[in-house]
N, CA, C and O of each residue as an XYZ file, in Angstrom:
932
protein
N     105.471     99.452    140.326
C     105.861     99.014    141.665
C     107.365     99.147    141.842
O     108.142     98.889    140.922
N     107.650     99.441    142.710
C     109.159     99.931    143.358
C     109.710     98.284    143.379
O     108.917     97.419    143.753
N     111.176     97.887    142.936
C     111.102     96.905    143.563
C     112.931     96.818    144.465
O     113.852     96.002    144.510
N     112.571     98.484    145.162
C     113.975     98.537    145.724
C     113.506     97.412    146.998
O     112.365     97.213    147.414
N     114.880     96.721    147.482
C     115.328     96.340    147.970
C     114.444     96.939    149.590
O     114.498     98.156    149.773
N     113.826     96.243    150.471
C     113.403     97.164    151.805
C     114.418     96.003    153.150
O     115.149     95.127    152.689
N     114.312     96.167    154.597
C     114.553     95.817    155.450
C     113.455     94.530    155.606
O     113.810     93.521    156.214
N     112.573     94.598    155.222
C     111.452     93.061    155.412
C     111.408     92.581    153.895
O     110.313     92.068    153.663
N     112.389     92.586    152.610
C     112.632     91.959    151.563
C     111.227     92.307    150.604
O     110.943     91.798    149.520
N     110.491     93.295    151.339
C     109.481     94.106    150.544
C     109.385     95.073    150.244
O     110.311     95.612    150.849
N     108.789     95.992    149.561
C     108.192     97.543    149.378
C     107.202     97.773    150.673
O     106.714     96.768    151.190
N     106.952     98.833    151.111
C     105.818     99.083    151.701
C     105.234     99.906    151.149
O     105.648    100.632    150.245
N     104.178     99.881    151.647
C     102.800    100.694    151.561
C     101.932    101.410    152.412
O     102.029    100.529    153.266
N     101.169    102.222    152.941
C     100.274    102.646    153.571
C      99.277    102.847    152.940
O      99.188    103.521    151.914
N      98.278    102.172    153.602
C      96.685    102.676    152.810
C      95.811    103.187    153.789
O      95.703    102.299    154.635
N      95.281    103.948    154.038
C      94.171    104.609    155.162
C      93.378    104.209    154.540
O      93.341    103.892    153.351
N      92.018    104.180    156.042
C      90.926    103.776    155.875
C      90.824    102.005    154.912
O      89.919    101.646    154.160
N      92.286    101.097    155.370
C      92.217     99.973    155.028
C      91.141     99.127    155.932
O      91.393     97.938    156.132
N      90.440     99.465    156.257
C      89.648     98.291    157.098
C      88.451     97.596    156.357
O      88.050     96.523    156.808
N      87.860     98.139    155.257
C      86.555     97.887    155.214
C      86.385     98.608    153.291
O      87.246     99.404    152.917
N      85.298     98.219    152.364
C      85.466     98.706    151.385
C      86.363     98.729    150.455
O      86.840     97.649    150.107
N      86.841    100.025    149.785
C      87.734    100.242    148.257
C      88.952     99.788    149.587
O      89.507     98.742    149.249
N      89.383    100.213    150.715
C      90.644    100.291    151.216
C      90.774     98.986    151.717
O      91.851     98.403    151.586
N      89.934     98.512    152.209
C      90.558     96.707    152.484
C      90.389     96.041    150.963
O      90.277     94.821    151.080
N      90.348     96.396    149.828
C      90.303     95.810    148.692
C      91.880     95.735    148.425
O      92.691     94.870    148.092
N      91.891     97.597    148.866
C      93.267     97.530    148.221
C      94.850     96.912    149.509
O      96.055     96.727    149.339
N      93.882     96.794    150.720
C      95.136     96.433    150.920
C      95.309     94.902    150.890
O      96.375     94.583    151.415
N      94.549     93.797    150.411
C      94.272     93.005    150.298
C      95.162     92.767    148.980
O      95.977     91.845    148.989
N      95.031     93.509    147.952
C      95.140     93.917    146.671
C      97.117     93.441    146.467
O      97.805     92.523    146.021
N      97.328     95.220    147.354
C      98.943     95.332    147.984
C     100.005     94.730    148.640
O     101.223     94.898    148.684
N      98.872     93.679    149.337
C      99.668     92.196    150.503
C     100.238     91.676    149.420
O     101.434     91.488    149.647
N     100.032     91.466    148.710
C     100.529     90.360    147.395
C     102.025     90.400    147.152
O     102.876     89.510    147.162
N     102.105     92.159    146.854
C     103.594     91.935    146.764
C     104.583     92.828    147.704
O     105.808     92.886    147.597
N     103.564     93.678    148.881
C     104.411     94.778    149.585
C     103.620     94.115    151.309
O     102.666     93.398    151.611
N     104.574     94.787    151.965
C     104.577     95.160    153.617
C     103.468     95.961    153.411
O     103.624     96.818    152.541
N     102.234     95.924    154.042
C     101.002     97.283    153.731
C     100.574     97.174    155.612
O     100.265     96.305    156.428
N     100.784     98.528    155.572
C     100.271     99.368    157.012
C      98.431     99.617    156.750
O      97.984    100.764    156.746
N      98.163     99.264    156.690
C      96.008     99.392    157.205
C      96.079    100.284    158.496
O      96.321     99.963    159.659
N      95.801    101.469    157.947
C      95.483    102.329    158.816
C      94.012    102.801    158.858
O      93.585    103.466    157.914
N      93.171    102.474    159.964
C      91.792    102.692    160.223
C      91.475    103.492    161.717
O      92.500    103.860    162.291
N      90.104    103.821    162.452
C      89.948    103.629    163.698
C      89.324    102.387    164.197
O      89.718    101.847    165.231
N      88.341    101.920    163.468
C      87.829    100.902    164.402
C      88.736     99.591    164.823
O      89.318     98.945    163.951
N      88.807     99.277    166.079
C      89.914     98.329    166.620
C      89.253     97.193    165.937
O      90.053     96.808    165.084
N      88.353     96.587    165.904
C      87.776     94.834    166.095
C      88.219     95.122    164.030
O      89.024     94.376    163.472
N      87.764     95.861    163.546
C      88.290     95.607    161.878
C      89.626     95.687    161.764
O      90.294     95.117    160.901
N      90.155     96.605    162.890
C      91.623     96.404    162.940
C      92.294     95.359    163.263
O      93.373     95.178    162.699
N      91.961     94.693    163.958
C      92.697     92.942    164.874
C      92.095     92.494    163.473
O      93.032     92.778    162.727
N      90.951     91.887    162.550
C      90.967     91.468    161.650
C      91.973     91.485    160.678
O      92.858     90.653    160.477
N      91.702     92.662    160.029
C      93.212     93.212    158.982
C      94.359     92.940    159.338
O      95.121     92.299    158.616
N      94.654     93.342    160.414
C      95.909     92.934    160.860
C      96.457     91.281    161.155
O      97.593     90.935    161.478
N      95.339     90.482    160.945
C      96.043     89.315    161.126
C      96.041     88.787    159.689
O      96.614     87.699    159.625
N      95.567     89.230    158.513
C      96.271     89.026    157.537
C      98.138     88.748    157.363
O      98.852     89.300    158.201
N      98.661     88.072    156.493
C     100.017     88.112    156.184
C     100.130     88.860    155.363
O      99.358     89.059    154.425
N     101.425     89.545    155.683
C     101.892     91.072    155.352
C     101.233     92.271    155.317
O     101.385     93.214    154.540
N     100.211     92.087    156.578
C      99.751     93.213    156.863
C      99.866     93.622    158.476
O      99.719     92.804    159.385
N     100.182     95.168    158.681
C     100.183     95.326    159.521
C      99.036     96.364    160.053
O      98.929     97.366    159.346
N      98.112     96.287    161.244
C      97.256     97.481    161.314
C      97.837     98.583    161.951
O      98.954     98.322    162.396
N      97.550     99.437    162.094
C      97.651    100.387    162.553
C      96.241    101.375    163.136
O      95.563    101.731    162.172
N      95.774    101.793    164.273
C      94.623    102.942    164.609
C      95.631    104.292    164.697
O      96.745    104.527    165.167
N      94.707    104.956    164.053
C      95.397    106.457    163.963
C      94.325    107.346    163.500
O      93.589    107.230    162.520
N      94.392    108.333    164.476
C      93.248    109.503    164.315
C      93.239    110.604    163.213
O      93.516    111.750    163.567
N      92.936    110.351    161.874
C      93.173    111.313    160.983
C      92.835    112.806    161.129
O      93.230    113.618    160.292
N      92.139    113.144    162.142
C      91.206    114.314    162.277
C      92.409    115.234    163.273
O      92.219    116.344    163.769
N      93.611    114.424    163.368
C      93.975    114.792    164.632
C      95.792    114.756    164.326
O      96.556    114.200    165.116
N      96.296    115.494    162.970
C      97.491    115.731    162.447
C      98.504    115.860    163.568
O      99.656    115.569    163.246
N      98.354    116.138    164.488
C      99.450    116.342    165.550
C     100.238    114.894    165.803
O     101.406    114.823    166.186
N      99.265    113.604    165.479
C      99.880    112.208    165.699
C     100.795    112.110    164.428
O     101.827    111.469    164.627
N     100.618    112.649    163.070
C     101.402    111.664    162.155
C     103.062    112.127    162.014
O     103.728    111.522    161.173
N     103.698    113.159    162.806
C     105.081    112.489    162.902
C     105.885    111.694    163.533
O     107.060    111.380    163.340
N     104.829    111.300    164.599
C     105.687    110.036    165.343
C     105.579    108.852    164.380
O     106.443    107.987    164.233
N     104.044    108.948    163.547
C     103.929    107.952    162.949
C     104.527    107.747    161.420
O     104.403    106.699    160.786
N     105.126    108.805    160.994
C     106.289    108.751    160.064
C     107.468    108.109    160.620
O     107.996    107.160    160.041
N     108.047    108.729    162.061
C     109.075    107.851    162.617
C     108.872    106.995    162.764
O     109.888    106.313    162.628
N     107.856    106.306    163.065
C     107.942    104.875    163.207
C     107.610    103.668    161.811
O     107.343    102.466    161.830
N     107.797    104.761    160.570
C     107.787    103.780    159.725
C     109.191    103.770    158.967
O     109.364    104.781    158.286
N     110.119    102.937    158.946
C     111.643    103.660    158.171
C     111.616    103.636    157.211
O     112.459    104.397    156.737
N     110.694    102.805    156.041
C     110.960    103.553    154.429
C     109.514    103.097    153.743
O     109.068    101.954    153.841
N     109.010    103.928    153.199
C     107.746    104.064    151.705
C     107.799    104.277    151.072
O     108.300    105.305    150.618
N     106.964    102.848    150.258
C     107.112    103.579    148.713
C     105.678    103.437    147.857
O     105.474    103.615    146.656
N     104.749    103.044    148.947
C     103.874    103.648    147.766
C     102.467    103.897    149.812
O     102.044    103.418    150.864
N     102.524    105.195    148.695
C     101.231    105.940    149.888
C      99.432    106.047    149.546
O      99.148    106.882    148.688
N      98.426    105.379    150.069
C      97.477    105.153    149.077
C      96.022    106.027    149.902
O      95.366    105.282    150.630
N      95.639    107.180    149.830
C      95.266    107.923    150.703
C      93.369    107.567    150.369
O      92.675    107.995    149.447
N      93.008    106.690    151.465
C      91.654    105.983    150.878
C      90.332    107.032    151.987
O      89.329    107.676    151.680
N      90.999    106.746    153.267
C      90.114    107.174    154.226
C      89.227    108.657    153.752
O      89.805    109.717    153.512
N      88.012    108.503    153.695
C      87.429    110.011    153.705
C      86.237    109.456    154.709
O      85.998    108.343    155.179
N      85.489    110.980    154.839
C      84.193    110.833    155.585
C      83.104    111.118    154.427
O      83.610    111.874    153.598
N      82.120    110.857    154.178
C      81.315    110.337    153.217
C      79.759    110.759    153.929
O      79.126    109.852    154.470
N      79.303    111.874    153.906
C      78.397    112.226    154.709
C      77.223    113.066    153.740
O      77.675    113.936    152.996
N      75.909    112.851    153.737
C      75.412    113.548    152.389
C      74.603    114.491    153.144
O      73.621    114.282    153.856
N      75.371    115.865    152.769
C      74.882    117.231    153.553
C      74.571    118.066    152.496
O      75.333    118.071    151.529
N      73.411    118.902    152.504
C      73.364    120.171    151.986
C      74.105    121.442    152.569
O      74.988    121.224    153.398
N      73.817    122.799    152.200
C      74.837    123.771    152.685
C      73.533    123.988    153.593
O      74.040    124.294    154.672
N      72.048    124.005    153.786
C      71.164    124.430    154.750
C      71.119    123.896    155.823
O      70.567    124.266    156.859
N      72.115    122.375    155.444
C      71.826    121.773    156.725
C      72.979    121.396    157.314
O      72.832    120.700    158.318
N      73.960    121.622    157.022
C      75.360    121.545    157.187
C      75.954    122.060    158.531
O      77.000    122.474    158.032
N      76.044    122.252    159.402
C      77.041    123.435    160.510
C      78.609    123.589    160.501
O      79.052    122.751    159.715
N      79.467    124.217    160.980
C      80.726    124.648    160.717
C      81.126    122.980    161.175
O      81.466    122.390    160.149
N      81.165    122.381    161.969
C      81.504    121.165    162.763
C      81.527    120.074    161.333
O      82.515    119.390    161.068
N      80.638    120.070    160.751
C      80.532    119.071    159.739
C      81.402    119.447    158.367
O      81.831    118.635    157.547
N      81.589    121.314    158.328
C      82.536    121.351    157.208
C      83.742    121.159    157.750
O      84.643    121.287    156.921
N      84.198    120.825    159.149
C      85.749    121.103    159.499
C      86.177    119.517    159.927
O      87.311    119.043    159.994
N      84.647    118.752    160.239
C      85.109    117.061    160.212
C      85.542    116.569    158.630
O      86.581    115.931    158.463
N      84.617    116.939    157.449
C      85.107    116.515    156.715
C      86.123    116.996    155.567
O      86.548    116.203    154.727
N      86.531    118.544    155.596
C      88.204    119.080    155.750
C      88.711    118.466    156.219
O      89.366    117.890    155.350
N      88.976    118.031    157.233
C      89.972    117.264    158.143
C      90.444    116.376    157.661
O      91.647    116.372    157.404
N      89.532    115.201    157.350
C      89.901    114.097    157.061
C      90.186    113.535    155.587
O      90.796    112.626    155.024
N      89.294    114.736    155.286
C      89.279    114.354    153.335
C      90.126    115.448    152.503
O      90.201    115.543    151.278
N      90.751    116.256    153.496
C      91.560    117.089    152.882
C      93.100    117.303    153.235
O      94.141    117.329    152.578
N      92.803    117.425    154.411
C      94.229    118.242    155.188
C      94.682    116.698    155.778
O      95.871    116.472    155.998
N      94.046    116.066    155.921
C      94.733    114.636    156.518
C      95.656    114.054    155.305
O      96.609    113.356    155.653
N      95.504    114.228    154.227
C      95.941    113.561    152.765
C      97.236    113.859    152.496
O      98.196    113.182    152.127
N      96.947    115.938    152.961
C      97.761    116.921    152.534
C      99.006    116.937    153.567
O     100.140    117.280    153.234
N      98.596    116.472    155.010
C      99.983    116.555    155.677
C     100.725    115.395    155.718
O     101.943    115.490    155.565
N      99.960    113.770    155.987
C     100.439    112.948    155.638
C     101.142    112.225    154.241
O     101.703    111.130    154.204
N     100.973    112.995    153.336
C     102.146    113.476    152.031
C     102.842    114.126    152.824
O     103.516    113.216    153.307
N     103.221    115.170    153.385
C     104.458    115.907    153.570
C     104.833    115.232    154.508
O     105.731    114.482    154.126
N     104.620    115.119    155.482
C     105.386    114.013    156.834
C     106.097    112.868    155.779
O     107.303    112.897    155.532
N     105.322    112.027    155.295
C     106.018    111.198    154.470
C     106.725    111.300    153.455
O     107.239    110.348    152.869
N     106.840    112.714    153.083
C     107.949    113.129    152.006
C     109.433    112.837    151.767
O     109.815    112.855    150.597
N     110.295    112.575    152.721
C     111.518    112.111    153.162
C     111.519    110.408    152.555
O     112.459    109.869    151.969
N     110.518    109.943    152.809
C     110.452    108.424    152.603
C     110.076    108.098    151.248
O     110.398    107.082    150.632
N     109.070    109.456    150.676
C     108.827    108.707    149.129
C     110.238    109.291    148.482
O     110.818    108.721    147.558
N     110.709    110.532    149.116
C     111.842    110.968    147.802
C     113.122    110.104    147.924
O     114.080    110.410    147.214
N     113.206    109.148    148.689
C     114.173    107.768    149.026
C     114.159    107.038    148.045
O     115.044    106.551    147.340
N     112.292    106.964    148.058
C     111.937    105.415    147.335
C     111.817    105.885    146.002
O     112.020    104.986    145.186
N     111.488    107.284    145.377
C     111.306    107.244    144.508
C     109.829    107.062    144.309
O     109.406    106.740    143.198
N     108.931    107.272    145.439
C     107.633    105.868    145.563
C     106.318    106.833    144.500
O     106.492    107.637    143.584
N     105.560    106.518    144.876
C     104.220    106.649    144.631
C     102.824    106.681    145.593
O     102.497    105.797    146.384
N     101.910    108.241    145.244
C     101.385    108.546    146.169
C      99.910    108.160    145.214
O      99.899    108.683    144.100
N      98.690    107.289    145.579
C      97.547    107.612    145.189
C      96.734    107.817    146.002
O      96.641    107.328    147.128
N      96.064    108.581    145.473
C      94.547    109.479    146.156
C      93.167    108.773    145.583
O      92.836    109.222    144.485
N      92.518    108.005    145.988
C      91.455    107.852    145.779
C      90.029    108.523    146.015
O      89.343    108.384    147.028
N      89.734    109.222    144.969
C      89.376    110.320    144.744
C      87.721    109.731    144.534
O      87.334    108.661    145.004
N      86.806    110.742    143.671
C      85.534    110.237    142.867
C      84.937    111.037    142.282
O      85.119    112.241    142.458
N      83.963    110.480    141.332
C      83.297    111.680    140.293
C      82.904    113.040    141.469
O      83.493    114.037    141.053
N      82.322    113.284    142.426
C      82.267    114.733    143.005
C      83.275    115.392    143.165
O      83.043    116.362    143.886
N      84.640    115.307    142.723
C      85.706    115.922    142.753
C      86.212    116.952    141.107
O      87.140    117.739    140.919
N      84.875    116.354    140.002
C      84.763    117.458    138.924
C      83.780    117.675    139.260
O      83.708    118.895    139.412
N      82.676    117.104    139.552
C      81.311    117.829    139.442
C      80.584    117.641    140.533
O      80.725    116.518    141.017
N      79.436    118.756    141.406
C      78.733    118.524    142.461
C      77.937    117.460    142.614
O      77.225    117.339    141.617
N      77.732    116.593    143.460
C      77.095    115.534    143.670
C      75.536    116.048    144.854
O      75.506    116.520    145.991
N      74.760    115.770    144.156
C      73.526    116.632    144.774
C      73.265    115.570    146.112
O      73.345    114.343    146.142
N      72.926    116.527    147.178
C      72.525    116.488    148.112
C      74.087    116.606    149.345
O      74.102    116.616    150.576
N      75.105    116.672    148.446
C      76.403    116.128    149.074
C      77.216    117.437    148.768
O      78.269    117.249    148.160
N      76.864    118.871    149.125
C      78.218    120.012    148.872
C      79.077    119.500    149.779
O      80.189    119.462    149.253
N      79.111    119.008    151.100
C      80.001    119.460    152.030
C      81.310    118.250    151.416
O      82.518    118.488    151.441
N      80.787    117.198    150.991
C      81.447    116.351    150.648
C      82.285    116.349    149.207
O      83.442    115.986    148.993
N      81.545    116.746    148.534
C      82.142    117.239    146.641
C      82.883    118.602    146.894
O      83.850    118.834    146.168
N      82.504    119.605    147.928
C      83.098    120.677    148.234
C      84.903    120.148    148.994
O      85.665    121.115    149.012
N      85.463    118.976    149.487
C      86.348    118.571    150.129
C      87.022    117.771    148.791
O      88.213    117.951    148.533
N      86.384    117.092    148.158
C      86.682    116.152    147.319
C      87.342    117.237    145.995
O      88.492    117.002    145.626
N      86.455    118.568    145.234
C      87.157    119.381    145.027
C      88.606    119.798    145.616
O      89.573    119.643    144.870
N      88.786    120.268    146.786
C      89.592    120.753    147.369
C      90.880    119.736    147.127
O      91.947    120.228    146.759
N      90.738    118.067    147.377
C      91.724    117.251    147.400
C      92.219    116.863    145.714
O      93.246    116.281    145.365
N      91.415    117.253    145.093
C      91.919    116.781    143.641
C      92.865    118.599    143.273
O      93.828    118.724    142.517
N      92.400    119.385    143.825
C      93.559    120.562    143.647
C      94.583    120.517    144.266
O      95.536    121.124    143.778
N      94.798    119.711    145.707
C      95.851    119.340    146.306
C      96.659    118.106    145.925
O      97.674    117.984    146.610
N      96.546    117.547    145.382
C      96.638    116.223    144.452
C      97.515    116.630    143.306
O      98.702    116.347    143.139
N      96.346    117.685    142.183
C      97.528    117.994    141.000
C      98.486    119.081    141.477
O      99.594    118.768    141.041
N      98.554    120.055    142.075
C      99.291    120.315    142.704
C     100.750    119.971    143.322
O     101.871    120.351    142.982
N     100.330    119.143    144.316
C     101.434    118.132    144.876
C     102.026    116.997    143.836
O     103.081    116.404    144.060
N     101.176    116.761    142.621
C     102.020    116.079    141.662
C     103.324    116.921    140.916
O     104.455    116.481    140.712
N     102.930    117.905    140.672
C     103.610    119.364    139.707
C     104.752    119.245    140.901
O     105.652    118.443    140.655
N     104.822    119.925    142.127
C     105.540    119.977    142.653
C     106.451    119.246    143.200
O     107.437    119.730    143.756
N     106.103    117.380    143.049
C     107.118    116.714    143.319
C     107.708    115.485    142.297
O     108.256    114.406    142.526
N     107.434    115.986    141.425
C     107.653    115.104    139.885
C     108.929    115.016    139.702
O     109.305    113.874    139.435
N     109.966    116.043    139.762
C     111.448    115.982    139.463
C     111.926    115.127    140.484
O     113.049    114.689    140.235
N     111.298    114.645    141.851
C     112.036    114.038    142.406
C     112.114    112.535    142.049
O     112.984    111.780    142.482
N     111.187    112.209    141.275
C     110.876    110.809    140.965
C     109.429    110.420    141.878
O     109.076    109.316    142.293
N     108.930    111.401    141.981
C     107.753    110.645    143.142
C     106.009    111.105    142.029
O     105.730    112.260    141.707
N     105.283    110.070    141.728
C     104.391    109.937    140.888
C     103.083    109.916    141.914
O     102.843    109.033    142.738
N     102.539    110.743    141.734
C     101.247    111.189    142.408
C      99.771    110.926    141.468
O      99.523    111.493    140.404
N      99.163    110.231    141.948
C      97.815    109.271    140.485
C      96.734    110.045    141.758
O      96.891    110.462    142.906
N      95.601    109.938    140.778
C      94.127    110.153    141.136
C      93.197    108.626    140.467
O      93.087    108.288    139.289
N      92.702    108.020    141.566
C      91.720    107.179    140.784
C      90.461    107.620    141.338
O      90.340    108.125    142.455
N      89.681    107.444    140.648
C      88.285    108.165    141.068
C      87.102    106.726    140.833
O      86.563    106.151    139.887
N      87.125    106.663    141.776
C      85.652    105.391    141.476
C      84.393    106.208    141.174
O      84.198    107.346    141.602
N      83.466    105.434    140.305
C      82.121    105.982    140.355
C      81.239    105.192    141.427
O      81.748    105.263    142.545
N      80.384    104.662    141.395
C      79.187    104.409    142.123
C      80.285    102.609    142.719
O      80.730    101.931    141.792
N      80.474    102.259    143.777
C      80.936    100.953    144.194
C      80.306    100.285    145.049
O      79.651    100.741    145.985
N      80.443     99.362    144.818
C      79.458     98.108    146.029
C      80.133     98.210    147.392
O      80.583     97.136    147.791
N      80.330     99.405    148.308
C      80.339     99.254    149.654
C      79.444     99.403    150.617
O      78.345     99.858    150.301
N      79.658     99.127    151.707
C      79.120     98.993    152.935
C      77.904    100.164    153.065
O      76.724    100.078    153.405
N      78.850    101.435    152.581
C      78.030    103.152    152.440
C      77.192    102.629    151.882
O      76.108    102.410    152.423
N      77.467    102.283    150.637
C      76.415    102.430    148.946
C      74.897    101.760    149.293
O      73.892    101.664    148.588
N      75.182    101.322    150.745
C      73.645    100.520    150.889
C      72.828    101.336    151.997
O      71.696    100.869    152.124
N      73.010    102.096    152.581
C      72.892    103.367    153.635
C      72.031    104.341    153.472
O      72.578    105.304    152.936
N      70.800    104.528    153.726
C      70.201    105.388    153.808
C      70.268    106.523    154.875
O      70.536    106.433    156.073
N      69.921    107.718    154.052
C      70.290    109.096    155.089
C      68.701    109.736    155.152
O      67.689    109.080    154.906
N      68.737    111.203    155.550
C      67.700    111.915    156.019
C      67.385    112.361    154.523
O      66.524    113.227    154.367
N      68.107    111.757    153.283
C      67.567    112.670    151.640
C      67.009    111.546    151.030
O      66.513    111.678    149.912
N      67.011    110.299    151.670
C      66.030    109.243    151.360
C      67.383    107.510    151.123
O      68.613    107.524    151.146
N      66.713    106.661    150.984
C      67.277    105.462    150.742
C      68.288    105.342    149.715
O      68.355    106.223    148.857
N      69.228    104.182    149.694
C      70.211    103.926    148.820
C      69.207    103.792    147.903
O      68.056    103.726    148.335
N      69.519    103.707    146.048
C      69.058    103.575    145.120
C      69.555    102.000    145.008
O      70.714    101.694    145.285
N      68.656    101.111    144.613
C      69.126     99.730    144.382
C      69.309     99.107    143.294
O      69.890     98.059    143.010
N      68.594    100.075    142.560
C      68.901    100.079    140.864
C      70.020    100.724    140.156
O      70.018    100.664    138.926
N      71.080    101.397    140.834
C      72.250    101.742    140.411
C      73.580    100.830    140.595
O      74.124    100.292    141.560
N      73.859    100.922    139.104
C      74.885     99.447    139.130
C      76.626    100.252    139.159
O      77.205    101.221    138.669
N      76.976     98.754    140.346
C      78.089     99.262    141.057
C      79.247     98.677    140.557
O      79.031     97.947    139.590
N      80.169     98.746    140.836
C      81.481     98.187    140.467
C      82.295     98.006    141.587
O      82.410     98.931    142.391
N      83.025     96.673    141.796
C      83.656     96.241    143.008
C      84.549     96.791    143.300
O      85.366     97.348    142.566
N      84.513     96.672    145.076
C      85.843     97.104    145.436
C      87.499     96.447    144.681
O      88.537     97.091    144.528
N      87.338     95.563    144.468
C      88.210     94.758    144.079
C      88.806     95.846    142.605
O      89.937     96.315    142.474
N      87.506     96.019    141.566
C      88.156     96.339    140.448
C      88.951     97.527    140.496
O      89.881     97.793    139.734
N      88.441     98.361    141.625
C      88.874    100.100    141.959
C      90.253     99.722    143.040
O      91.021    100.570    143.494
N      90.304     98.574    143.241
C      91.879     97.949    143.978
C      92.667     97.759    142.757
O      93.771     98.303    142.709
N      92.136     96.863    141.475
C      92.980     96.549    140.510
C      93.781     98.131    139.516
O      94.826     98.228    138.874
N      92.707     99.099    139.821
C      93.035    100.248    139.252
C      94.174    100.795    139.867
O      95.034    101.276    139.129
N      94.380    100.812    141.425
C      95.512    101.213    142.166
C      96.525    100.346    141.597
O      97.530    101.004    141.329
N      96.648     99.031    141.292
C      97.536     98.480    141.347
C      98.087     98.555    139.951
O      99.282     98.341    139.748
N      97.098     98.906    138.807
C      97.952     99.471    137.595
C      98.602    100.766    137.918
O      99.764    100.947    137.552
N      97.901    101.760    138.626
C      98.654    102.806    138.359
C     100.545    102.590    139.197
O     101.626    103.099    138.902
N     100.123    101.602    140.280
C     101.178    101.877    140.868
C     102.368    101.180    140.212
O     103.460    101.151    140.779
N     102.096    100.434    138.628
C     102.824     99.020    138.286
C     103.253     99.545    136.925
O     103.750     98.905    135.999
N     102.931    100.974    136.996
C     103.080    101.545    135.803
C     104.188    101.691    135.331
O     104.998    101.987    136.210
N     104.843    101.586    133.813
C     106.741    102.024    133.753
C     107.099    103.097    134.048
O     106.530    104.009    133.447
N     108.061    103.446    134.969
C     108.798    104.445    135.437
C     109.059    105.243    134.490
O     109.638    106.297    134.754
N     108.673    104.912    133.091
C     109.016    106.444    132.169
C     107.764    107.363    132.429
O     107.853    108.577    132.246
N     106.613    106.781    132.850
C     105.314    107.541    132.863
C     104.673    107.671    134.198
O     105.228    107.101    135.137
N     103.355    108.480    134.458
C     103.115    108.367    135.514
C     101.408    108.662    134.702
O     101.240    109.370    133.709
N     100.336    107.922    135.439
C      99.089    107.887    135.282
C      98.326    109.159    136.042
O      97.845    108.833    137.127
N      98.157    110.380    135.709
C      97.805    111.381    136.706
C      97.064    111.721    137.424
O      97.078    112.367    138.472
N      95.739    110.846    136.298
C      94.461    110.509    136.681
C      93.542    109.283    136.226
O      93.687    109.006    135.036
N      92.574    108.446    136.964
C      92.460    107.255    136.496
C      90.631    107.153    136.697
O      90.224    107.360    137.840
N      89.998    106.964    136.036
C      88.473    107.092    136.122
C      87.797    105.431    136.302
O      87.732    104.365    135.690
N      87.549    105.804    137.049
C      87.093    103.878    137.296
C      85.130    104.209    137.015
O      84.495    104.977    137.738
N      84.625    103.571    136.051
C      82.850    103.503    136.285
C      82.348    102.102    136.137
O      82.996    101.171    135.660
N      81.564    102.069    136.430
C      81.082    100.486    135.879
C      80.314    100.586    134.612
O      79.599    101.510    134.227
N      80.632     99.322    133.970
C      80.112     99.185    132.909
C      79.204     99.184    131.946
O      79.122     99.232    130.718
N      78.603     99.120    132.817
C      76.979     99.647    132.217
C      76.403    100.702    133.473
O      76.337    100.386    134.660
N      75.927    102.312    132.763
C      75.367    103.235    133.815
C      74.527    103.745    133.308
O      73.855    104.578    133.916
């Protein structure tokens, strides 16, 4: 954890997709000791989150990159960036259409990838720290789910990548990858059949505590990648 000096006597943070799940874990997690921006769409989870202390919400359209440099200007310094929001949709390639590979590009890829660079100015200040919360379909295909392990691929190459390339500045780029977690999704049945109820999950909370090691880590090291499963699978 950064513990420069900020304008509200904190660090900040941004976490997308803080409303609900691993991302209201973690920004729940982050209130503790930083200023944390909860960035979601839905308003009514947003007025919630946001009336937390030391949190602020924010609605912002990830699908829709043209908004995030005002919304870099309007934040004056970060230091730790926690990129949670994805779309989570279980498609085959037969049943897939271009619309569904370019909603979830959007949001699970290129939303990650520009909001790192917009915010680049602010982590190479802070020195800060960027995590990606990632998941097992990002090494290996998750059946019934290409369109989704196909994006999740894509962001763990943009991830090590963007670590390589901004390491000399002092800015530490982590992957935590949850396996199977007790959210809201995990209970959701689709058109490939029902949630499994016999698959044991691991809390949002613990895949929050994982962000918060990597981000608490000593500045001689940086955690590159972080595998969260539950304990018995």
């Amino acid at each position: 954890m950064s513990d420069r000096p900020t304008a509200l006597g904190r660090p900040t943070a941004i976490v997308t997709g803080g409303t609900s799940g691993i991302g209201r874990a973690v920004v729940e997690e982050l209130r503790r000791t930083h200023e944390v921006i909860a960035v979601g769409r839905d308003r009514v989870r947003l007025d919630e989150v946001g009336a937390l202390d030391h949190v602020t919400a924010v609605q912002l359209d990830l699908t829709d990159a043209a908004g995030f440099p005002a919304f870099a200007d309007s934040v004056p310094e970060l230091d730790v960036l926690v990129h949670n929001a994805a779309i989570v949709e279980r498609l085959r390639v037969e049943d897939a259409r271009a619309e569904d590979w370019q909603r979830a590009f959007a949001t699970n890829v290129i939303a990650p990838a520009e909001l790192s660079r917009v915010f680049l100015p602010h982590l190479r200040r802070a020195a800060g720290s960027v995590v990606v919360i990632s998941s097992g379909a990002a090494r290996r295909a998750v059946p019934n789910s290409t369109v989704y392990s196909a994006s999740k691929h894509a962001l763990q190459a943009v991830t090590d990548g963007f670590r390589q390339q901004v390491s000399a500045d002092g800015i530490r780029v982590s992957t935590v990858a949850p396996g199977p977690t007790d959210t809201p999704l995990a209970h959701t049945g689709d058109r490939y059949g029902p949630a499994d109820p016999d698959v044991v999950r691991s809390e949002p909370s613990t895949v929050a505590s994982a962000v918060r090691f990597v981000i608490d880590a000593p500045r001689d090291s940086q955690i590159a990648e972080l595998w969260v499963r539950p304990s018995v699978e």
